[in-house]
mmCIF entry with sequence, helices, sheets and N, C-alpha, C, O atoms, coordinates in Angstrom:
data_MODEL
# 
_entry.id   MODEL 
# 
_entity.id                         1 
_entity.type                       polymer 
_entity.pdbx_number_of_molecules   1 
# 
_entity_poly.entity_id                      1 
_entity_poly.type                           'polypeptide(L)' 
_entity_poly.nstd_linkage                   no 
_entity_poly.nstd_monomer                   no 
_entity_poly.pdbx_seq_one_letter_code       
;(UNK)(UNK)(UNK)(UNK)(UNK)(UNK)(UNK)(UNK)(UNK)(UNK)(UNK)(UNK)(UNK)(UNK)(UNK)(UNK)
(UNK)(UNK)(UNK)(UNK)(UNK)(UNK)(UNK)(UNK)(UNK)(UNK)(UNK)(UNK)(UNK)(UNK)(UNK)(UNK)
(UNK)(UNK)(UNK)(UNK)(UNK)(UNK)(UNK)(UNK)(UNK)(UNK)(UNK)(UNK)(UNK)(UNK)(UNK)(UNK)
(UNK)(UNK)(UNK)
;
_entity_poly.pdbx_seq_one_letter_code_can   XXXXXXXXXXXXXXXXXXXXXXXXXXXXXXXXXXXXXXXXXXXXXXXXXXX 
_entity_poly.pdbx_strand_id                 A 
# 
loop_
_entity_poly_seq.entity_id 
_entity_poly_seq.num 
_entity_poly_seq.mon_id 
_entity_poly_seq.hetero 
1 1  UNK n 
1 2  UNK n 
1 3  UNK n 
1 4  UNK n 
1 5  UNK n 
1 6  UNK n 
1 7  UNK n 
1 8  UNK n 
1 9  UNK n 
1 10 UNK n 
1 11 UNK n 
1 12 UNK n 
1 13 UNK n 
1 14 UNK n 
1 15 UNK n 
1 16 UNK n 
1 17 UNK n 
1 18 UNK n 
1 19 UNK n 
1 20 UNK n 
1 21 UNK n 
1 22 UNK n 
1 23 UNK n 
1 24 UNK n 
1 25 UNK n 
1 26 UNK n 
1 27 UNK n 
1 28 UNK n 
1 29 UNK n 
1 30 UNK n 
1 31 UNK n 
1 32 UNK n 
1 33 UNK n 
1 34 UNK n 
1 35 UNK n 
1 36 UNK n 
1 37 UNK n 
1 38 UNK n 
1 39 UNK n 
1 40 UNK n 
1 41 UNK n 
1 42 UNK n 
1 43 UNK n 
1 44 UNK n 
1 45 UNK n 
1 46 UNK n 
1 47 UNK n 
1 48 UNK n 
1 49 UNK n 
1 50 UNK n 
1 51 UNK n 
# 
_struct_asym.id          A 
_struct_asym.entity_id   1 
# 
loop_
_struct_conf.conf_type_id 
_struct_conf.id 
_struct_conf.pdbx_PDB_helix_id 
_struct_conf.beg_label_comp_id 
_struct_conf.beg_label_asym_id 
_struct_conf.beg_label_seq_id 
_struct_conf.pdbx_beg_PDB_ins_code 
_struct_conf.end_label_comp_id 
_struct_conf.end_label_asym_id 
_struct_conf.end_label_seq_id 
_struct_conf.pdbx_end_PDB_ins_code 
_struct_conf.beg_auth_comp_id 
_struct_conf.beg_auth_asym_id 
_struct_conf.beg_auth_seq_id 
_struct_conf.end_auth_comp_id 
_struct_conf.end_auth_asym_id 
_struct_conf.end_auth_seq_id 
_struct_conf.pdbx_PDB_helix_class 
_struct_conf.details 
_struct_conf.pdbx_PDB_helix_length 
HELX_P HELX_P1 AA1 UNK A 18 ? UNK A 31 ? UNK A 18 UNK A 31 1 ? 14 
HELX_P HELX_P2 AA2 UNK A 43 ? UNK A 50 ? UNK A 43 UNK A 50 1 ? 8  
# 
_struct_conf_type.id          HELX_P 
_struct_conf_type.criteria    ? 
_struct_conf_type.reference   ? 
# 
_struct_sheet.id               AA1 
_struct_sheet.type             ? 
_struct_sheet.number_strands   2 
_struct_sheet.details          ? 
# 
_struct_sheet_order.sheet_id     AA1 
_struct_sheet_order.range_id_1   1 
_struct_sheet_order.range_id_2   2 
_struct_sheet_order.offset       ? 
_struct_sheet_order.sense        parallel 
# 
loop_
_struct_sheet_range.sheet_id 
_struct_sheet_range.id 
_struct_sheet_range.beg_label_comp_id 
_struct_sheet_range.beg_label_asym_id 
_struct_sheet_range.beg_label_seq_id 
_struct_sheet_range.pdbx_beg_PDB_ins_code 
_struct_sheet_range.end_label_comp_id 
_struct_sheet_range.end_label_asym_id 
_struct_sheet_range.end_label_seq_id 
_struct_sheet_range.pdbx_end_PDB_ins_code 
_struct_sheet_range.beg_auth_comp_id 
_struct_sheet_range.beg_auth_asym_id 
_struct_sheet_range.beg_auth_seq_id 
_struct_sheet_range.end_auth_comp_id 
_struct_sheet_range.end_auth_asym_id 
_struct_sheet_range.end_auth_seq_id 
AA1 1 UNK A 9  ? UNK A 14 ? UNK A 9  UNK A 14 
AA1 2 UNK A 35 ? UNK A 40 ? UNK A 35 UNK A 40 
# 
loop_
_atom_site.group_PDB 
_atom_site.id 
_atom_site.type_symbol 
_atom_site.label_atom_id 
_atom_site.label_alt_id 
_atom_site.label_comp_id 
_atom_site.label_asym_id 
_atom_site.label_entity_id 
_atom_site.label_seq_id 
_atom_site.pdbx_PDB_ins_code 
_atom_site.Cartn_x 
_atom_site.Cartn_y 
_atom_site.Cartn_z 
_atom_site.occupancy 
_atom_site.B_iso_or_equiv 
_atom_site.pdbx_formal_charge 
_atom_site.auth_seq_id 
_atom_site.auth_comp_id 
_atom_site.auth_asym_id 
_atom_site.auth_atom_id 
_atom_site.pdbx_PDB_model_num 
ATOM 1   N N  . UNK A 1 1  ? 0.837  -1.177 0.000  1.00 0.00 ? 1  UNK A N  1 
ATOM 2   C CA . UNK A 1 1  ? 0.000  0.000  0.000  1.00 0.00 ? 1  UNK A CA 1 
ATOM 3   C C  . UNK A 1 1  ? 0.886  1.245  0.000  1.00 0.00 ? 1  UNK A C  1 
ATOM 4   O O  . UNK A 1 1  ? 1.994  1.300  0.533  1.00 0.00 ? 1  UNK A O  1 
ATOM 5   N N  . UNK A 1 2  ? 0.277  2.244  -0.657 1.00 0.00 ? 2  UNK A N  1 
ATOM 6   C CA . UNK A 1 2  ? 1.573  2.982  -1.084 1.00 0.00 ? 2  UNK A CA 1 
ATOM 7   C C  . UNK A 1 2  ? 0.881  4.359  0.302  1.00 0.00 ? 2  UNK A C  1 
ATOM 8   O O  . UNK A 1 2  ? -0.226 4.823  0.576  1.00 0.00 ? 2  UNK A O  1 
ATOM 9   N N  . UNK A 1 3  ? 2.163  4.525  0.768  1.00 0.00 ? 3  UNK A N  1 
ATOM 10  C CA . UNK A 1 3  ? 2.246  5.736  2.065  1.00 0.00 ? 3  UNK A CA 1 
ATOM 11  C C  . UNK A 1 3  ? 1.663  6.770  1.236  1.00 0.00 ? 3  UNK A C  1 
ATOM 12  O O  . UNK A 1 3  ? 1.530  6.854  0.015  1.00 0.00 ? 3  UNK A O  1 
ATOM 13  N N  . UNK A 1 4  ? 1.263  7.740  2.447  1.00 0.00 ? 4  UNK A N  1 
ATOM 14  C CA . UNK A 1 4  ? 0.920  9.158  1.716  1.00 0.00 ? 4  UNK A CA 1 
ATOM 15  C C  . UNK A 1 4  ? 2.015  10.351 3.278  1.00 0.00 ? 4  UNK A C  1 
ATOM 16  O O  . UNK A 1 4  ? 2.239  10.399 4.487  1.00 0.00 ? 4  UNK A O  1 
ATOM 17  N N  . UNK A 1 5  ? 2.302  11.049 1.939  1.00 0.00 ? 5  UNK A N  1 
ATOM 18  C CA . UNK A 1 5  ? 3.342  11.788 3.055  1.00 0.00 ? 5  UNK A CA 1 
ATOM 19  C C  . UNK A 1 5  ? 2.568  12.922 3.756  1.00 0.00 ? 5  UNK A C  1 
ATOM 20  O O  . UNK A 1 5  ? 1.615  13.164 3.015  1.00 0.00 ? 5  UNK A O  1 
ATOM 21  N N  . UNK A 1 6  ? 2.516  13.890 5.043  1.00 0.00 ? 6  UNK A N  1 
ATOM 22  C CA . UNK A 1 6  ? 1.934  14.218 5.037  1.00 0.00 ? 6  UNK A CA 1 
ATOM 23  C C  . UNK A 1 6  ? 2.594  15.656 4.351  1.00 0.00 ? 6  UNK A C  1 
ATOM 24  O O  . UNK A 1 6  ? 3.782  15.699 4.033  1.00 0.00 ? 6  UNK A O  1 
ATOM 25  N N  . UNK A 1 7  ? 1.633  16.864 4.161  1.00 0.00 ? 7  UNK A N  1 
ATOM 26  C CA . UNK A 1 7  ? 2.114  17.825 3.718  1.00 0.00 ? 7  UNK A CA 1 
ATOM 27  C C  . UNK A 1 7  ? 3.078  18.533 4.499  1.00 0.00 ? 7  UNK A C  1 
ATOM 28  O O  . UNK A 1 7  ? 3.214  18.190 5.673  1.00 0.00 ? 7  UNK A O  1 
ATOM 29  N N  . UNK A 1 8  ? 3.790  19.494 4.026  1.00 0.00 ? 8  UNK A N  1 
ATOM 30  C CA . UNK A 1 8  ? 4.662  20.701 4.929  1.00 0.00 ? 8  UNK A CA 1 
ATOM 31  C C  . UNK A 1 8  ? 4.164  21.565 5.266  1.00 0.00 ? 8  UNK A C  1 
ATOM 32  O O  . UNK A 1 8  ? 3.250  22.046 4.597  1.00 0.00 ? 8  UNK A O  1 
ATOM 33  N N  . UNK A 1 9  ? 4.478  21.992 6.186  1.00 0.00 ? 9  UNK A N  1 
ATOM 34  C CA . UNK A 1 9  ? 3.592  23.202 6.798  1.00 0.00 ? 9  UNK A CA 1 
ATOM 35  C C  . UNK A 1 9  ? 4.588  24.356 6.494  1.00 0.00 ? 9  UNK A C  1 
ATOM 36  O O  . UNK A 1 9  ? 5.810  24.255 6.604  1.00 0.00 ? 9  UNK A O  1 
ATOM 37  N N  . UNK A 1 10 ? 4.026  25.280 6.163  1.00 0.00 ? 10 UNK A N  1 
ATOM 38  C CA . UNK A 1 10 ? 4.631  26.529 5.345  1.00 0.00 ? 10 UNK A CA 1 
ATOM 39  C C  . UNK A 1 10 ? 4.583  27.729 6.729  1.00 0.00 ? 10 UNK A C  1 
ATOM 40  O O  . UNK A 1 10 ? 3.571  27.905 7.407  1.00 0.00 ? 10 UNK A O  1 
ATOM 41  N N  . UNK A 1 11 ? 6.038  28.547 6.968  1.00 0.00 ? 11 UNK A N  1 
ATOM 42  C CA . UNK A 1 11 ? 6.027  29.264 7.496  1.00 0.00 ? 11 UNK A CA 1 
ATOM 43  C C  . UNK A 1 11 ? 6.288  30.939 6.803  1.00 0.00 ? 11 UNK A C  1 
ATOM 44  O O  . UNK A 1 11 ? 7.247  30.968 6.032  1.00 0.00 ? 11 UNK A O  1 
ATOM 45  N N  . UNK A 1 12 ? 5.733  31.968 6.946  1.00 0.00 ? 12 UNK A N  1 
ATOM 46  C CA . UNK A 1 12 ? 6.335  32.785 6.004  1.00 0.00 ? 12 UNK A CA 1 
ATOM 47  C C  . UNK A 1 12 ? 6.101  34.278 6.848  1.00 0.00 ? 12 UNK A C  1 
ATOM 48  O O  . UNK A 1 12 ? 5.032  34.860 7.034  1.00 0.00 ? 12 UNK A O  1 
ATOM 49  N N  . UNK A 1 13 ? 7.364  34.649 7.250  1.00 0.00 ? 13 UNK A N  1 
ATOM 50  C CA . UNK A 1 13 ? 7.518  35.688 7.580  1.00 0.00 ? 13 UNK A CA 1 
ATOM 51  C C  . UNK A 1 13 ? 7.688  37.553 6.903  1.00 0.00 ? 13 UNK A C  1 
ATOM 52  O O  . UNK A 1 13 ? 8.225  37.578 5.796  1.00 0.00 ? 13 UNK A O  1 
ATOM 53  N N  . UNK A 1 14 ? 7.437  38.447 7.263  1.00 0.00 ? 14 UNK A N  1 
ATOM 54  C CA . UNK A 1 14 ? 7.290  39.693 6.594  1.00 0.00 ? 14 UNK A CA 1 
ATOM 55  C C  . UNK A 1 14 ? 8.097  40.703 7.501  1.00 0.00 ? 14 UNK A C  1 
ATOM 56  O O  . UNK A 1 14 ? 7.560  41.116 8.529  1.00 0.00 ? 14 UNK A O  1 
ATOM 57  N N  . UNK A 1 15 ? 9.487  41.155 7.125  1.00 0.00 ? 15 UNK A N  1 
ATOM 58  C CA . UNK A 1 15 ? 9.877  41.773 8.176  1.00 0.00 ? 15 UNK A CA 1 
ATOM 59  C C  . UNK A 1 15 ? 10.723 42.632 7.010  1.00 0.00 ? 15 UNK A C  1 
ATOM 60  O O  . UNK A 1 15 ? 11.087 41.979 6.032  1.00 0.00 ? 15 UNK A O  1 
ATOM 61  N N  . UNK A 1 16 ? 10.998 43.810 7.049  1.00 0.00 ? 16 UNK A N  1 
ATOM 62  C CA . UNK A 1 16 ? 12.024 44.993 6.604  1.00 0.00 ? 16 UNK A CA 1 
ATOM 63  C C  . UNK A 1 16 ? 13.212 44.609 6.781  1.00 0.00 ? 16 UNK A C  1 
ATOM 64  O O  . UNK A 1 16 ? 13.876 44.745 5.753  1.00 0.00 ? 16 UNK A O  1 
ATOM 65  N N  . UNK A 1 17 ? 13.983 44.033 7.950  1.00 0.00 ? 17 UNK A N  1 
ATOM 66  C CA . UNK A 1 17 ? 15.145 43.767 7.862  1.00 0.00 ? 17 UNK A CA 1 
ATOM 67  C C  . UNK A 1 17 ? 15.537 42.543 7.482  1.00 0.00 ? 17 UNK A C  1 
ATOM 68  O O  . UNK A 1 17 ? 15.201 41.451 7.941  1.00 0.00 ? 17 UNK A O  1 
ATOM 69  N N  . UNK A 1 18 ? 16.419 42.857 6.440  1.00 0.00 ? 18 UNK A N  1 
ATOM 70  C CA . UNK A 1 18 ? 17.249 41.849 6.081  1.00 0.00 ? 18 UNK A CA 1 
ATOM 71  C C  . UNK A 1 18 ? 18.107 41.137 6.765  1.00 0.00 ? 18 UNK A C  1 
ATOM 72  O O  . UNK A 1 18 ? 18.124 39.915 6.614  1.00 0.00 ? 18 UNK A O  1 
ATOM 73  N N  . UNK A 1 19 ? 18.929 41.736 7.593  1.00 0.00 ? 19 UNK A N  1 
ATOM 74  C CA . UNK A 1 19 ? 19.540 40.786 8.629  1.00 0.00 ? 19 UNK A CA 1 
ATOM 75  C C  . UNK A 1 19 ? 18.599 39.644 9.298  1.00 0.00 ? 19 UNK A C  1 
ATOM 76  O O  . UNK A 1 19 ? 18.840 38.438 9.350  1.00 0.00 ? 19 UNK A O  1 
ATOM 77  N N  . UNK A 1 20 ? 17.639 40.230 9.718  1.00 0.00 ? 20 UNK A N  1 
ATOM 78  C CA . UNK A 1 20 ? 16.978 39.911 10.979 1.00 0.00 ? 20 UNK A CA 1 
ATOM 79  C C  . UNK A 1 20 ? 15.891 38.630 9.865  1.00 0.00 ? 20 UNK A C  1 
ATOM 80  O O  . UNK A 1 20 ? 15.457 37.581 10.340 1.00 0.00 ? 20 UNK A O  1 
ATOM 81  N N  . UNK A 1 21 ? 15.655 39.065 8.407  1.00 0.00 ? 21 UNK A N  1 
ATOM 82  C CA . UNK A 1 21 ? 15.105 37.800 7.686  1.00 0.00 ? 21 UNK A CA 1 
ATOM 83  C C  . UNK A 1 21 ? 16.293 36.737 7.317  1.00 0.00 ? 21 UNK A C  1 
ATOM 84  O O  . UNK A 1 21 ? 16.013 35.566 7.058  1.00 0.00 ? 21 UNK A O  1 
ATOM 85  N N  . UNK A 1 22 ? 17.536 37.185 7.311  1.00 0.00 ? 22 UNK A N  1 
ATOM 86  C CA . UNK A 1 22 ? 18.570 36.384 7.053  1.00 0.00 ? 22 UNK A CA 1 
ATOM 87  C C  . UNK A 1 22 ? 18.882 35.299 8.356  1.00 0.00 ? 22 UNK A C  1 
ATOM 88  O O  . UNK A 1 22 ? 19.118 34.091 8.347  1.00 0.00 ? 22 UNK A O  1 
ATOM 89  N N  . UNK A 1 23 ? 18.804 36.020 9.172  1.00 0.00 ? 23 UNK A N  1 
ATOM 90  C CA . UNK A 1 23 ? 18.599 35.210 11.009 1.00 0.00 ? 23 UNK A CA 1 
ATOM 91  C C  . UNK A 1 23 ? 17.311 33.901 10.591 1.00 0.00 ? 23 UNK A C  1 
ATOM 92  O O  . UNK A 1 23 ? 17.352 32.679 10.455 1.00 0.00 ? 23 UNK A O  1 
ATOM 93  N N  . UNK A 1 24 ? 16.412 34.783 10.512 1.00 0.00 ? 24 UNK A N  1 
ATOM 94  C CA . UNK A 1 24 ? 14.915 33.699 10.625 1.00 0.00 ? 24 UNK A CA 1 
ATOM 95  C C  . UNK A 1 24 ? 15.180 32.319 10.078 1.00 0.00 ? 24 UNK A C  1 
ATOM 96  O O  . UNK A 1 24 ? 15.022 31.206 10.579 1.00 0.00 ? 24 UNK A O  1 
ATOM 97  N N  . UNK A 1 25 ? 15.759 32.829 8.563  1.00 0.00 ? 25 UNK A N  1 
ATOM 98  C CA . UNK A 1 25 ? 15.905 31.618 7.648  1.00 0.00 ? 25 UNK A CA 1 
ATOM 99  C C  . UNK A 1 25 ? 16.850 30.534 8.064  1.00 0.00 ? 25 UNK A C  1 
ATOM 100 O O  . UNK A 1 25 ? 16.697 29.316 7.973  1.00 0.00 ? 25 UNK A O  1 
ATOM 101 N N  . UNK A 1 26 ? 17.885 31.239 8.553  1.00 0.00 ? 26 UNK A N  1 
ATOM 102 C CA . UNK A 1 26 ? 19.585 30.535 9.211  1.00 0.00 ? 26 UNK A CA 1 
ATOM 103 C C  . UNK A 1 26 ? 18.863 29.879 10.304 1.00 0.00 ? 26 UNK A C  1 
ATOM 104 O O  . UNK A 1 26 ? 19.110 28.682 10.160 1.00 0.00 ? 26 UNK A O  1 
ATOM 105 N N  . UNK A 1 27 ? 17.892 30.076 11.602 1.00 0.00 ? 27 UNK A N  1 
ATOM 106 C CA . UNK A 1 27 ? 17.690 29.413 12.400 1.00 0.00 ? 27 UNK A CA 1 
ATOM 107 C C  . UNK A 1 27 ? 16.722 28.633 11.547 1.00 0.00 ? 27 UNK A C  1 
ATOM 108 O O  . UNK A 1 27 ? 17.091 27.459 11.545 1.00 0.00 ? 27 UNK A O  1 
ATOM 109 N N  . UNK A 1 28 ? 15.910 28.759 11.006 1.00 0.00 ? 28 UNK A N  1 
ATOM 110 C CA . UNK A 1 28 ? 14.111 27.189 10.681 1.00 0.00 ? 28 UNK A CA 1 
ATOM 111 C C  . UNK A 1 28 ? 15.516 26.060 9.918  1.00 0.00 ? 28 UNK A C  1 
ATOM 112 O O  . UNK A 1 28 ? 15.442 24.842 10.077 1.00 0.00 ? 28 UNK A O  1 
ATOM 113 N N  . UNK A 1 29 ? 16.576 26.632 9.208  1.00 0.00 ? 29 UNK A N  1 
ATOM 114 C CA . UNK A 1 29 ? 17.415 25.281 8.067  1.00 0.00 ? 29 UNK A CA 1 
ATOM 115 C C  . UNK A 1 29 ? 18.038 25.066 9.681  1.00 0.00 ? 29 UNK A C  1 
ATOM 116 O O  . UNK A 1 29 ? 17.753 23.977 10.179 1.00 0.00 ? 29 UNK A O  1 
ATOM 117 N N  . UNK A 1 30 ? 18.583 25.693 10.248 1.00 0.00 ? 30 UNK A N  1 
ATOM 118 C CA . UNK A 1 30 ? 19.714 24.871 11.518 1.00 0.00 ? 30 UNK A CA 1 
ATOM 119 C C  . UNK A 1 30 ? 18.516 23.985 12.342 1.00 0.00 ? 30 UNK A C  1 
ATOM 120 O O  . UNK A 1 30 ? 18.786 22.784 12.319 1.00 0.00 ? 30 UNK A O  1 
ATOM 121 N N  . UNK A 1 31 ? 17.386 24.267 12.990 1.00 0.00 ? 31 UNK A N  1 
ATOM 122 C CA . UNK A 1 31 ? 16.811 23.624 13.282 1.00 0.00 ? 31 UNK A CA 1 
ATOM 123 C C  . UNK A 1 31 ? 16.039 22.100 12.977 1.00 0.00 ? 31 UNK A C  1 
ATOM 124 O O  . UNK A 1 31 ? 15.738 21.209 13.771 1.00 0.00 ? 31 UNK A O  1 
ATOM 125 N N  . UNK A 1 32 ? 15.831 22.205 11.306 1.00 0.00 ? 32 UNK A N  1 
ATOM 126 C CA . UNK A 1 32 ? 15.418 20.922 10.603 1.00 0.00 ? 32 UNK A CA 1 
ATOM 127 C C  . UNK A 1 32 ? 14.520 20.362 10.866 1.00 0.00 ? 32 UNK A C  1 
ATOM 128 O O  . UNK A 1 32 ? 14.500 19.131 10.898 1.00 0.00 ? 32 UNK A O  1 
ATOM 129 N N  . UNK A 1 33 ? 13.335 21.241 11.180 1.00 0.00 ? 33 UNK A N  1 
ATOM 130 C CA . UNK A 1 33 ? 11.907 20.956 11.202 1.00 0.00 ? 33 UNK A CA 1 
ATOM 131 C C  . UNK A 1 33 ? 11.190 20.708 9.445  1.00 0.00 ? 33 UNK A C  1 
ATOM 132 O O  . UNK A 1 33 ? 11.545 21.109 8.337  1.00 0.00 ? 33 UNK A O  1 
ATOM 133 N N  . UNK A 1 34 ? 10.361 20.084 9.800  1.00 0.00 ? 34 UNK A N  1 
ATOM 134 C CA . UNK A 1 34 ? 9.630  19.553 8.199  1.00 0.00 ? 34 UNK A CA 1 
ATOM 135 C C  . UNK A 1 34 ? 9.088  20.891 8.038  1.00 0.00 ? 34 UNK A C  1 
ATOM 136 O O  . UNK A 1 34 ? 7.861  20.802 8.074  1.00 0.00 ? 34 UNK A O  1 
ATOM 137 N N  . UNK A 1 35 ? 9.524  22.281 7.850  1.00 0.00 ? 35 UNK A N  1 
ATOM 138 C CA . UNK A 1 35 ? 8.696  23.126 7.500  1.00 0.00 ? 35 UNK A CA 1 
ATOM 139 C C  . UNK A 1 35 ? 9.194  23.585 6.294  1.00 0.00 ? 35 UNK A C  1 
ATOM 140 O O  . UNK A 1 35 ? 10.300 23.146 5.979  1.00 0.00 ? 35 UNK A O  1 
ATOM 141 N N  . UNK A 1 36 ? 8.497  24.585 5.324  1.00 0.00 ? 36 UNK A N  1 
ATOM 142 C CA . UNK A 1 36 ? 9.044  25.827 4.335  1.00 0.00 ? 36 UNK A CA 1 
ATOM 143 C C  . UNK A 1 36 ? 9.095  27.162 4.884  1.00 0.00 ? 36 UNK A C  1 
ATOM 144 O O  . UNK A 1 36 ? 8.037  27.754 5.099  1.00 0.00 ? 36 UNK A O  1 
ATOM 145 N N  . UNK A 1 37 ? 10.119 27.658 5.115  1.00 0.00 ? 37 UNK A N  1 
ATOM 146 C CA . UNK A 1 37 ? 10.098 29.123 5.732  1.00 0.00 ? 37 UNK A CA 1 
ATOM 147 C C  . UNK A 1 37 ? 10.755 29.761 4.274  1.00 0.00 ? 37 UNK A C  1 
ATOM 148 O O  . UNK A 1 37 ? 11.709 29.439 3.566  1.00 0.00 ? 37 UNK A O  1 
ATOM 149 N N  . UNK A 1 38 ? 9.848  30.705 4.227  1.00 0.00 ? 38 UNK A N  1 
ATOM 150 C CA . UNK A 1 38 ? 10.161 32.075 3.241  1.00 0.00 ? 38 UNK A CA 1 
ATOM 151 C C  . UNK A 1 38 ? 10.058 33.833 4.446  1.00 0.00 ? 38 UNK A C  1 
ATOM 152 O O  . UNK A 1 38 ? 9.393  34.256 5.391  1.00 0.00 ? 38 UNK A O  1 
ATOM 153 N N  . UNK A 1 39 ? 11.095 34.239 3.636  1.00 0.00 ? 39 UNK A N  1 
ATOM 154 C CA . UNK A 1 39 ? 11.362 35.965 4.103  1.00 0.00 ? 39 UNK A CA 1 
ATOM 155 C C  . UNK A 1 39 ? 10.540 36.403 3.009  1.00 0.00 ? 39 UNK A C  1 
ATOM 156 O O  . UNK A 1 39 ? 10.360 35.988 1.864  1.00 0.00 ? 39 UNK A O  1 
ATOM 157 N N  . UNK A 1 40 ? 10.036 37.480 3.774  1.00 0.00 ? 40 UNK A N  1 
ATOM 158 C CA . UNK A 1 40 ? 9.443  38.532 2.405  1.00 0.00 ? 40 UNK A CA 1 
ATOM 159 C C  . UNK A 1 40 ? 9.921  40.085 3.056  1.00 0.00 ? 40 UNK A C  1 
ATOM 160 O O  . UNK A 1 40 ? 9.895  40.312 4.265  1.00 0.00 ? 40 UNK A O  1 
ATOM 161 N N  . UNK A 1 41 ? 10.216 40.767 2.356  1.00 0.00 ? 41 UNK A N  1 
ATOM 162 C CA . UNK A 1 41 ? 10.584 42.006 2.723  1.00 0.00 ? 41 UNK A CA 1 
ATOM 163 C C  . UNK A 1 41 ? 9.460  43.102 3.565  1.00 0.00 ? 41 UNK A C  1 
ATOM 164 O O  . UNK A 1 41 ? 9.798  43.794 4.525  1.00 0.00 ? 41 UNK A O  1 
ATOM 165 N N  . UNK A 1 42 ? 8.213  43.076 3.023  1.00 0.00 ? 42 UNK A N  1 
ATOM 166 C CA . UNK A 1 42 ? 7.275  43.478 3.653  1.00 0.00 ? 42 UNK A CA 1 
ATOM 167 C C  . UNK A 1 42 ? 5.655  42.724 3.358  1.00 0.00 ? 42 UNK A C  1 
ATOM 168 O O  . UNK A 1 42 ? 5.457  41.819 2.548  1.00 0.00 ? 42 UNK A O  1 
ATOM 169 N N  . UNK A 1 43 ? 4.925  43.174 3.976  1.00 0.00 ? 43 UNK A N  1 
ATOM 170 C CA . UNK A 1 43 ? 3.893  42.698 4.237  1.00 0.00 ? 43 UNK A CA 1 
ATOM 171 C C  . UNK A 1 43 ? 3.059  43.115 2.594  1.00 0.00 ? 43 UNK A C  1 
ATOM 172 O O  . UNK A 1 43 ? 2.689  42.095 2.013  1.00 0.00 ? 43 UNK A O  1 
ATOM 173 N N  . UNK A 1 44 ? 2.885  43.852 2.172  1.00 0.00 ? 44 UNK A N  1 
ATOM 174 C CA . UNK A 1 44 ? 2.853  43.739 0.616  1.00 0.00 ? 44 UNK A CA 1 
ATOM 175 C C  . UNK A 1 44 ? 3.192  42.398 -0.367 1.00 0.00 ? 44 UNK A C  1 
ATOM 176 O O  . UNK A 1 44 ? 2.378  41.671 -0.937 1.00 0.00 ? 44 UNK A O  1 
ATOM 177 N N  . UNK A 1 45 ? 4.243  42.342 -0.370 1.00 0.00 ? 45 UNK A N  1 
ATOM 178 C CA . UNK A 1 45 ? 5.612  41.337 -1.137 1.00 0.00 ? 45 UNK A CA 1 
ATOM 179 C C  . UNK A 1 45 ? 4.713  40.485 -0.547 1.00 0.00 ? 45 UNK A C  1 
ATOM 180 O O  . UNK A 1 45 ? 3.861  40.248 -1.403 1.00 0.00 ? 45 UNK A O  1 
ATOM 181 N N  . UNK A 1 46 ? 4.407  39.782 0.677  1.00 0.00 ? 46 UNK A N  1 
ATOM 182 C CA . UNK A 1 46 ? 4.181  38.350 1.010  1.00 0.00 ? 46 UNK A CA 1 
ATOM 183 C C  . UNK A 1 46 ? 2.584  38.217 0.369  1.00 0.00 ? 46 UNK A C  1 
ATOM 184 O O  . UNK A 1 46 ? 2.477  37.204 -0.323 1.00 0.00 ? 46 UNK A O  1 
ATOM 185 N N  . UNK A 1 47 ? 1.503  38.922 0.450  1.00 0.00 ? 47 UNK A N  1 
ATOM 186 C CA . UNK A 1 47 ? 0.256  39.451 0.007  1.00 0.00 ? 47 UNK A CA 1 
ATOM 187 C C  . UNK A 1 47 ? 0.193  39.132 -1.345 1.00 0.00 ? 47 UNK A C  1 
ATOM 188 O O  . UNK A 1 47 ? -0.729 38.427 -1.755 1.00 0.00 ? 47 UNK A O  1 
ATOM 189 N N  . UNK A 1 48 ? 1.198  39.629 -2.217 1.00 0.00 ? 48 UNK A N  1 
ATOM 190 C CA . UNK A 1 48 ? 1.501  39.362 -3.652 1.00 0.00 ? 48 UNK A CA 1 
ATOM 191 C C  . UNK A 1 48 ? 1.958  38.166 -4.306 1.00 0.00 ? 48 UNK A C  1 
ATOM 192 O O  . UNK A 1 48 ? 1.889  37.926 -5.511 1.00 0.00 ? 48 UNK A O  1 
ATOM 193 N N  . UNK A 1 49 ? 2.608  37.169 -3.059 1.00 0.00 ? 49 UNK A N  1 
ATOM 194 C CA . UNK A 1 49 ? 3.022  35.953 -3.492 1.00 0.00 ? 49 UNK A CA 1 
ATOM 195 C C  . UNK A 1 49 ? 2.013  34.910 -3.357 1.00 0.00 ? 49 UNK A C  1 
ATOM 196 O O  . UNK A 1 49 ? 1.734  34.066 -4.209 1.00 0.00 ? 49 UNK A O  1 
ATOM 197 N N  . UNK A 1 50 ? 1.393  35.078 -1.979 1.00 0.00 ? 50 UNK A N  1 
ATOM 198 C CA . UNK A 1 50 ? 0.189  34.560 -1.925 1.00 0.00 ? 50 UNK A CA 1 
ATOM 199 C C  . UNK A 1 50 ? -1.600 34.744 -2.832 1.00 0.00 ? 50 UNK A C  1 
ATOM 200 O O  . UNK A 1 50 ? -2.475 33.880 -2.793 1.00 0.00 ? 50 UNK A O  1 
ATOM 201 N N  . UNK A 1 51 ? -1.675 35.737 -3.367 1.00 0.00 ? 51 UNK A N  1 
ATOM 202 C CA . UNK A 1 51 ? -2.801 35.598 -4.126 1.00 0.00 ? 51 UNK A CA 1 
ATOM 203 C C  . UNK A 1 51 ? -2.161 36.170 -5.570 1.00 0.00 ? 51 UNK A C  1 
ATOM 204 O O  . UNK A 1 51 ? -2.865 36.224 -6.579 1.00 0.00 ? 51 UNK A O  1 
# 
């Protein structure tokens, strides 16, 4: 019987700083949770990717 995986759970943050989105991303990959984390620069940008 063939498995079904379950989905990823998508994390996606909206913050102005780049450092501080460069941090976010560096900690969710060091951590190695089954998630997708995306930076978006602002709350616009993430609005636009999503619809």
């Amino acid at each position: 019987m063939l498995q079904q995986k379950k989905p990823l759970k998508a994390i996606y943050l909206a913050n102005d700083d780049a450092d501080e989105r460069m941090l976010f991303l560096s900690a969710m990959e060091e951590l190695g949770l089954p998630v997708i984390a995306k930076a978006y620069e602002d709350g616009q940008e993430l609005l636009n990717m999503l619809y």
